[in-house]
GUNURO-654543 format. One line per field, with one value per residue (C-alpha): residue number from 0; y, x, z; chain. Coordinates in Angstrom, 1 decimal, padded with zeros to 4 digits. Layout:
! GUNURO-654543
k (NUM,...)
y (Y,...)
x (X,...)
z (Z,...)
c (A,...)
//
This chain:
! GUNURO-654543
k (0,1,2,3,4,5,6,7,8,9,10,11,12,13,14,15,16,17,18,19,20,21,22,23,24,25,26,27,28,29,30,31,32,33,34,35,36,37,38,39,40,41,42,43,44,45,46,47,48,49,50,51,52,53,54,55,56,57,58,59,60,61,62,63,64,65,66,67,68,69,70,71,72,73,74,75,76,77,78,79,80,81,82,83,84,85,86,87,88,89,90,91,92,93,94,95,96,97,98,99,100,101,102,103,104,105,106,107,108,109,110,111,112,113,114,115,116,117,118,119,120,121,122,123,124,125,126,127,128,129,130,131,132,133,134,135,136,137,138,139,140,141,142,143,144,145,146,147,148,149,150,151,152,153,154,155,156,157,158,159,160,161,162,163,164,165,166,167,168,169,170,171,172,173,174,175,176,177,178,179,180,181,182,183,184,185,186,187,188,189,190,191,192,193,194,195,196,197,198,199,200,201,202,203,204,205,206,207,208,209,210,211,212,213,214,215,216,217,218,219,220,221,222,223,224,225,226,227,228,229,230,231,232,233,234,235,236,237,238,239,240,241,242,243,244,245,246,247,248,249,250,251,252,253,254,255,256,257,258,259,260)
y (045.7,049.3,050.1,052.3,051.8,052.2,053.5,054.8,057.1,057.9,060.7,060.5,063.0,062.9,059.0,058.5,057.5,060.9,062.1,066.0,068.2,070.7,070.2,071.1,069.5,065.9,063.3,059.9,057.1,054.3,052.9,053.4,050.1,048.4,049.7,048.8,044.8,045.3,046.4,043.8,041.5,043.4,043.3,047.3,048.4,050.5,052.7,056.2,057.4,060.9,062.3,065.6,066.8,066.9,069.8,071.9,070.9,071.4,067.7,064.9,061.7,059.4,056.7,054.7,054.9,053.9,050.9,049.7,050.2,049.0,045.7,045.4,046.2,043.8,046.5,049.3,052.0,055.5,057.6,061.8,064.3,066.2,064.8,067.6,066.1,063.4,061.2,061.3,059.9,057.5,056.5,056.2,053.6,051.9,051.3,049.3,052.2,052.0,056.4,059.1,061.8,065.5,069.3,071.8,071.4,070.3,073.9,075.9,074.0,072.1,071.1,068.8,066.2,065.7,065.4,063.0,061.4,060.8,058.5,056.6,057.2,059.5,057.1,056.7,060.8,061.8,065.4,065.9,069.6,070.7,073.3,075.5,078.0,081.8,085.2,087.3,084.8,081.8,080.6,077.5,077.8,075.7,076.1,074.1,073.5,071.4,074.2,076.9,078.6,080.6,080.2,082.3,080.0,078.7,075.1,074.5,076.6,074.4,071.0,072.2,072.1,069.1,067.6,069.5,067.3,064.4,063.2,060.1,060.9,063.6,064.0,066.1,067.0,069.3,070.9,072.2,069.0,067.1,065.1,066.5,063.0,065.0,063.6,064.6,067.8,066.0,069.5,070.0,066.6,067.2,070.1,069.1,065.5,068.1,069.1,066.5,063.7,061.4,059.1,061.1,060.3,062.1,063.2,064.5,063.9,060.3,059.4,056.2,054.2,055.7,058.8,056.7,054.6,058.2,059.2,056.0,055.9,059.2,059.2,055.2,054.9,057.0,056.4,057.4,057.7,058.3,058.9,059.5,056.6,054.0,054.7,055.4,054.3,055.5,059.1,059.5,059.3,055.8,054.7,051.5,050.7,049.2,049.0,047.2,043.8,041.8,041.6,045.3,046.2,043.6,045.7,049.1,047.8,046.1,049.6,051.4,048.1,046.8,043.4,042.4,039.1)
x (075.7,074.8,071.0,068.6,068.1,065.1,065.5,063.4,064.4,063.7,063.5,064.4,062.4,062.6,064.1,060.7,060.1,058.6,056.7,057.0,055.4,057.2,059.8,057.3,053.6,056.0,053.8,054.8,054.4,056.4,059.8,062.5,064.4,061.1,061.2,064.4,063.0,060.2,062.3,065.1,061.8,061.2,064.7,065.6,068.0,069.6,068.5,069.0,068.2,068.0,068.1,066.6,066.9,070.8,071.5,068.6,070.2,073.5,074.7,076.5,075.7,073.3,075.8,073.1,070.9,073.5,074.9,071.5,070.4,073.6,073.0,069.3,070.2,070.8,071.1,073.3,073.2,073.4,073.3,073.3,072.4,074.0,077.7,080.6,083.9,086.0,086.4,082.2,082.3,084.9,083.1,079.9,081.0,083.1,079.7,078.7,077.1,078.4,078.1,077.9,075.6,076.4,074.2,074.7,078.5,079.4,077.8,079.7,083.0,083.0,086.5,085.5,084.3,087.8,089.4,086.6,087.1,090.3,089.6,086.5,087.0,085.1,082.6,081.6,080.8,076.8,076.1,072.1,071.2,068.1,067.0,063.8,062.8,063.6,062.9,062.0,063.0,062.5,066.5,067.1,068.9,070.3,069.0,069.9,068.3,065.3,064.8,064.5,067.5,068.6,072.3,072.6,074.4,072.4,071.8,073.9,077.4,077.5,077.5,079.9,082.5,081.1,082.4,086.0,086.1,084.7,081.8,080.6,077.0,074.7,070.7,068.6,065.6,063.4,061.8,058.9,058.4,058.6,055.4,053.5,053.4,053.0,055.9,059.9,061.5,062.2,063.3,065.8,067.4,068.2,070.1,072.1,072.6,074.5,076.7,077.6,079.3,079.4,076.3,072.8,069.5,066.6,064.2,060.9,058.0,057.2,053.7,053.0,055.5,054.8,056.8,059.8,058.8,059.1,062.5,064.4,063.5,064.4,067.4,068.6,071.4,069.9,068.8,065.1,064.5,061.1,059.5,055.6,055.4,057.0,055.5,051.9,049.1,046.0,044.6,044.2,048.0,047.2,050.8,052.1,055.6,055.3,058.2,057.4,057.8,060.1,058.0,057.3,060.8,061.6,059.0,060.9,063.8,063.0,061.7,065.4,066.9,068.4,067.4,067.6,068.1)
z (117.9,118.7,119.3,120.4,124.6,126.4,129.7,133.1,134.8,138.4,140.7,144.1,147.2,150.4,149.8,147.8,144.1,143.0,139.2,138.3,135.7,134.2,137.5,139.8,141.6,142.7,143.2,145.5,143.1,145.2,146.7,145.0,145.4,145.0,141.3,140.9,141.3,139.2,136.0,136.9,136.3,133.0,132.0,131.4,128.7,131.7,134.6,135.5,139.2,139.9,143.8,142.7,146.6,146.9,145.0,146.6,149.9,149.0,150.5,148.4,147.1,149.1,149.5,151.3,148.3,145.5,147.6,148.1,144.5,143.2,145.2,143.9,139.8,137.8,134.3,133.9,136.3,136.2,139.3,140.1,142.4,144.3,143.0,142.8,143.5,141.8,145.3,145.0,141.2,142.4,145.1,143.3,140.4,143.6,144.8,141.6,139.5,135.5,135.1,137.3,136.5,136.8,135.9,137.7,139.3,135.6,134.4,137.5,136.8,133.2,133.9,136.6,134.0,132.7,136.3,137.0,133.4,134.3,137.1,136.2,132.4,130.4,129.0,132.7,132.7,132.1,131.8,132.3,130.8,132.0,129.7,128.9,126.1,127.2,126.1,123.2,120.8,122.6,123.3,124.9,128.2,130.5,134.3,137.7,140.9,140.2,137.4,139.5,139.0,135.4,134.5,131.1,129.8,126.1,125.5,122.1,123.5,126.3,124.4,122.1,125.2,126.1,122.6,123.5,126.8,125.1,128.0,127.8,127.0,127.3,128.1,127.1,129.4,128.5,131.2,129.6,128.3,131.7,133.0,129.8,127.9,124.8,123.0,122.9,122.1,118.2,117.0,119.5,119.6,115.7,116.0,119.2,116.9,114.6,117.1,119.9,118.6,121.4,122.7,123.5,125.4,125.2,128.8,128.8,127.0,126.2,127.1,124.8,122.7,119.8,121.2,121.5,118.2,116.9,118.3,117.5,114.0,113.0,115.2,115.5,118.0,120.9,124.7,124.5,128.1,130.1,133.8,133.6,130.7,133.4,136.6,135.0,133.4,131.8,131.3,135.1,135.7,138.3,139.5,137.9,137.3,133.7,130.5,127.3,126.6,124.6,121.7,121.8,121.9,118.9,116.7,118.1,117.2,113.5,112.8,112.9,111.6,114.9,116.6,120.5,121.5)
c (A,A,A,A,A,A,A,A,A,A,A,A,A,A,A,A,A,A,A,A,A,A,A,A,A,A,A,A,A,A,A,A,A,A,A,A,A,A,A,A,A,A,A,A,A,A,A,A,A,A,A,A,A,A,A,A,A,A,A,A,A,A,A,A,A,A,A,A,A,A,A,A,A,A,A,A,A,A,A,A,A,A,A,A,A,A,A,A,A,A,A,A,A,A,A,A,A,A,A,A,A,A,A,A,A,A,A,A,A,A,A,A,A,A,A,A,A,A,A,A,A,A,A,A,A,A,A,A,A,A,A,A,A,A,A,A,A,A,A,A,A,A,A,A,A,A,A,A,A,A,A,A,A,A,A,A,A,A,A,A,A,A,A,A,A,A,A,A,A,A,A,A,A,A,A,A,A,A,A,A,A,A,A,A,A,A,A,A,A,A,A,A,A,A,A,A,A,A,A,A,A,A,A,A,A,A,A,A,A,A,A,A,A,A,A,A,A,A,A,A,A,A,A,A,A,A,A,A,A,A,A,A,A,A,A,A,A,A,A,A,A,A,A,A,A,A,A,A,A,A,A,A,A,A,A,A,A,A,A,A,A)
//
């Protein structure tokens, strides 16, 4: 049965498990394989890892990295940064990763997803469109390199070609939003759910389960995905790797009519 999935996400610097804000002010908040085992132990929905230098540096994959992450996970894994060729993607899921993630070589050549869709199979293909407000009238637009870098290119247009390929899944990740903990971009998600048609998880936002609570029962089938909420804890932000427990997620998941066993 299809339900809602709950799902950490972490970002790779410097081969460190880093926290932003807003994309910016990264703070070290542990190993990253060392994660990895603490939410096997916690039993994740999924995982999604993030090298948010690769891009910047203009290198590949860290094939390193996604062997030895791929060794250590024992839940679905979804890996990007830094990935622009098919041979990467195939070597990537090779590796033992279930998706490949792409943003910015997806946004400079769109038609890579179906070449690498046709190779590891489109429900293996992840597009992750960062995206801010701009302007006069407050458009949403897309942007690469760690959010630094303005493509002109507005939020909705792009997911409507996305549908045309027919990606795998998309996830939203609200830059403005990142690190905040002040709850996801709800109005957002609704109107892309009115366009995309394929699977969607939401980034950026979540600081207390009630955010997700929120998200999955207006929404139901969605990935509700978080950083700050996982590798944090309190008001003063002191690093602990933490997901909820099984009877926290049977409650979240009673409340949109779904049941984990």
């Amino acid at each position: 049965m299809l339900r809602p999935r709950i799902i950490p996400t972490l970002l790779v610097h410097k081969k460190g498990l880093v926290k932003t804000e807003a994309f910016k002010q990264s703070k070290y908040v542990g190993d990253p394989i060392n994660a990895v085992k603490i939410f096997n132990e916690k039993e994740v929905d999924e995982l999604i890892v993030l090298d948010i230098d690769a891009t910047i540096e203009k290198r590949g994959p860290d094939f390193e990295l996604i062997n030895n992450l791929a060794i250590e996970c024992r839940m679905p894994l979804c890996y990007g940064g830094g990935v622009t060729s098919v041979e990467e993607a195939r070597k990537i899921v090779e590796l033992g990763a279930e998706k490949v993630a792409f943003s910015a070589a997806a946004i400079k050549k769109v038609n890579l997803l179906k070449e690498v869709g046709d190779i590891i199979g489109l429900q293996s293909v992840v597009v992750v469109l960062d995206y801010k407000s701009k302007g006069l009238f407050n458009k949403l637009e897309l942007f690469t390199h760690n959010g630094t870098k303005s493509t002109g290119i507005n939020l909705f247009d792009f997911i409507r070609k996305l549908n045309v390929i027919g990606v795998g899944e998309i996830v939203l990740n609200s830059i403005e939003r990142d690190g905040k903990m002040n709850g996801y971009d709800i109005s957002t998600v609704e109107k892309v759910r009115n366009i995309f048609k394929g699977p969607i998880t939401v980034l950026g936002g979540a600081g207390e389960l009630d955010d997700i609570k929120k998200l999955t029962n207006k929404f139901k089938i969605i990935g509700a995905a978080a950083g700050s909420l996982f590798v944090f804890k309190g008001k003063y932000k002191a690093v602990l790797i933490n997901y909820p427990s099984k009877e926290e997620r049977i409650k979240i998941y009673n409340e949109t009519n779904h049941t984990i066993l």
